[in-house]
C-alpha positions in Angstrom: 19.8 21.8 8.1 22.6 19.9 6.7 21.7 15.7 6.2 24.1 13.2 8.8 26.9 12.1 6.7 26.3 8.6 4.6 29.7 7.2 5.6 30.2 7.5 9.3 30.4 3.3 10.6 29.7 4.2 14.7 31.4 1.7 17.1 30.7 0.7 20.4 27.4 1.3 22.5 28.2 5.0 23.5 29.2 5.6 19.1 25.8 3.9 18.6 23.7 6.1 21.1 25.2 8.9 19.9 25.2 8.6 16.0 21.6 7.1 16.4 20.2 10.0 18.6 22.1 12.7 16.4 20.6 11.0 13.0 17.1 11.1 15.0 17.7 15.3 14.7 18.8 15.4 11.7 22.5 16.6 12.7 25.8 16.5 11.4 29.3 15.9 13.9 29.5 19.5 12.9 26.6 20.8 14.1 26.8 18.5 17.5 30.1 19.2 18.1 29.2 23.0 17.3 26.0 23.0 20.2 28.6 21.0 22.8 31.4 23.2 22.4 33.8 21.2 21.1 35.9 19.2 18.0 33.9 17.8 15.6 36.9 15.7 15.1 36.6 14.4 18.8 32.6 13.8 18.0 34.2 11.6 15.4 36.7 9.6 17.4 33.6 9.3 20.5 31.6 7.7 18.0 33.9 5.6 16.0 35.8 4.1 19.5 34.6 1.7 21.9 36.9 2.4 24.4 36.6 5.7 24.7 35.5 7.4 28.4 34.6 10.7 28.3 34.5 12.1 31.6 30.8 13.5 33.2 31.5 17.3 31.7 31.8 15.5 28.1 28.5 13.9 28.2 26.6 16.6 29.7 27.7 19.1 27.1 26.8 15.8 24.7 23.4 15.2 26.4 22.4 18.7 26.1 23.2 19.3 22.3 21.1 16.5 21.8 18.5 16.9 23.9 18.4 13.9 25.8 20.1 12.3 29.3 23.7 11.1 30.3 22.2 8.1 30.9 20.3 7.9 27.7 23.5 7.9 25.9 25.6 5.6 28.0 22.9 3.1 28.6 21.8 3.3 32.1 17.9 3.3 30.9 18.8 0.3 28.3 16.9 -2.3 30.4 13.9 0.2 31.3 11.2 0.3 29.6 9.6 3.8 28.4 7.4 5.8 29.8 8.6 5.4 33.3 9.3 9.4 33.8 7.3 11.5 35.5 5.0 13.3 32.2 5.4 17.2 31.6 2.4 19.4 32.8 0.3 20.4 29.4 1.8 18.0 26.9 0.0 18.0 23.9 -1.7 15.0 22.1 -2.7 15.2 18.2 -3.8 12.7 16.0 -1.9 12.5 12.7 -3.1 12.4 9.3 -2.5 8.9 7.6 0.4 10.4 5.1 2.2 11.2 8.3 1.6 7.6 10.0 2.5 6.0 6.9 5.6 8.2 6.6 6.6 6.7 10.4 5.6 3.4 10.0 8.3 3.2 7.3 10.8 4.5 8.9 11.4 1.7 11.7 12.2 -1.3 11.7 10.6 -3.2 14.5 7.1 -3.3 15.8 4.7 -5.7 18.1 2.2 -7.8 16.2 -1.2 -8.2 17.9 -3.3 -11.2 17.0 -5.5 -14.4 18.3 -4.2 -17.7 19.7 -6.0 -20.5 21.5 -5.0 -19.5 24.1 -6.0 -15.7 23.6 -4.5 -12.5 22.3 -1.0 -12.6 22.2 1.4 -9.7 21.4 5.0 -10.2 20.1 7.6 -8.4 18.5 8.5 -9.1 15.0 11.7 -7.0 12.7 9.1 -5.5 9.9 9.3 -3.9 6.6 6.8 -1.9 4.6 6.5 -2.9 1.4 4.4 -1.7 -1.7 2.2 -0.7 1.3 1.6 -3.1 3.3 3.4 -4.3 6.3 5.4 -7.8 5.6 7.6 -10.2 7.8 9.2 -12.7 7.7 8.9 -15.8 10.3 8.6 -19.7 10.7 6.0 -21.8 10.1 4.7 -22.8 13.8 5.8 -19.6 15.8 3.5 -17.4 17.1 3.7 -14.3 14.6 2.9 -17.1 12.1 -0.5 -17.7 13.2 -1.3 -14.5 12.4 -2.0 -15.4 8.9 -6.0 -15.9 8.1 -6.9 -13.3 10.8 -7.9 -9.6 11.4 -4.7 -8.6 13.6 -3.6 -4.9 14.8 0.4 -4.1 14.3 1.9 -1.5 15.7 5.3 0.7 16.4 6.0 3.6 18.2 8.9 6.2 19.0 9.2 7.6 23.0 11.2 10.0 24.0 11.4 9.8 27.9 13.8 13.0 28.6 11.6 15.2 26.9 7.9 13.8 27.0 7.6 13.8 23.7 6.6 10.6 20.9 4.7 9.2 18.6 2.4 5.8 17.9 1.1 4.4 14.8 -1.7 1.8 15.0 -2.2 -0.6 11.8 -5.2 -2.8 11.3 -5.9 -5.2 8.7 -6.4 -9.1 7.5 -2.8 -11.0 7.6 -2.3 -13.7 5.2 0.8 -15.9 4.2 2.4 -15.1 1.0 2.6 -18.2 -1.0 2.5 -16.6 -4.5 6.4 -17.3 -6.2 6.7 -13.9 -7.6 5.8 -12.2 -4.5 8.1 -14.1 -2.6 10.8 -13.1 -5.0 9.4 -9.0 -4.8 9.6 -9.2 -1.1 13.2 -10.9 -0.5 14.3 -8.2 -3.0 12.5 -5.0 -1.8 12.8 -5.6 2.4 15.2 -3.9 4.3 15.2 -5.8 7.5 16.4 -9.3 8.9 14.9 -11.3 11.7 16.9 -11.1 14.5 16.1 -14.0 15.7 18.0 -16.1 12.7 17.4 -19.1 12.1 15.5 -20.4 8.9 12.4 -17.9 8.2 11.3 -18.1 4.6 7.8 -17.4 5.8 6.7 -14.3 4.9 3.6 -12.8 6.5 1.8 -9.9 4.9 -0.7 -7.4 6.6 -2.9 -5.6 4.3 -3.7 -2.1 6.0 -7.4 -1.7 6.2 -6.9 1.5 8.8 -3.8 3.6 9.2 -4.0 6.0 12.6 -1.4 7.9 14.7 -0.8 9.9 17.6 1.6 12.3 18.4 2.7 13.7 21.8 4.9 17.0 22.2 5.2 19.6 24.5 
């Protein structure tokens, strides 16, 4: 199967749905446009537009050739978290091996943090790299994910695919510490590939050692 072309620049939140979901199956315009029955050239111009409005017939053919939902694509289930439909009879759940896990881990971007506060366990979402191994952000001194340094925490990021019942989750547990060593600092500025979305000034970077590594798949 042919790789998603490196210079496509999608536009608008429908472009974004569908560039993102067609990357996710390793497709090319070509090959979408060739399941939905029509132009790869209008593929092109539905992706690169905002303001384009396919009509219903459009994104059905689109939804279908990329094996998701109308309202997938177009947003409707933006606000809703996953999970919500109903599961297929006899899915299938498998543990992966931790190659595979540490193959998905590394190919997101965010996850959800897990560790202690005074007030108790806390969870929060942090934008996450994987690094030489081990899973680094980067935050402020005094927010929550930075009180995760000194402790045994759990960290983990998962794919789900509601249309289909189908997913995965990788689980990541290990000692956190603040990275305070110059040259480090340096490596990790260099060698991350993600931002904090929340902005601001976050030169702390957190560090979580992997001590275990598991996964779980579900498919159908």
């Amino acid at each position: 199967m042919a790789a998603p072309e490196r210079n496509e620049r999608p536009l608008g939140d429908l472009g974004r749905r569908l560039a993102a979901r067609r990357a996710d199956l390793g497709l090319t315009r070509d090959e979408v446009a060739d399941r939905a029955g029509m132009a790869p050239s209008y593929v092109r111009y539905l992706e690169e537009h905002p303001g384009s409005a396919p009509d219903r017939g459009t994104l059905l053919g689109l939804a279908a050739a990329l094996e998701t939902t109308v309202p997938d694509l177009t947003g409707g289930t933006a606000d809703l978290p996953p999970g919500l439909e109903e599961a297929v009879r006899g899915a299938d759940f498998s543990d992966l091996g931790e190659d595979e896990s540490r193959t998905l881990l590394g190919s997101h971007g965010v996850g959800r943090i897990a560790l202690p506060t005074d007030g108790g366990p806390v969870v929060v979402p942090v934008n996450y790299s994987v690094v030489d191994g081990a899973v680094v952000y980067r935050t402020a001194p005094g927010t929550t994910p930075a009180l995760a340094a000194g402790h045994r925490v759990a960290f983990e990021v998962d794919r789900i695919d509601d249309a289909f019942s189908r997913g995965w989750s990788v689980l990541v547990r290990g000692d956190a510490r603040e990275v305070t060593d110059p040259a480090e600092i340096t490596r990790l500025d260099a060698g991350a590939y993600t931002e904090p979305w929340a902005g601001g000034d976050r030169r702390l970077w957190i560090s979580v050692d992997p001590a275990v590594i598991t996964g779980r798949r579900i498919s159908v």
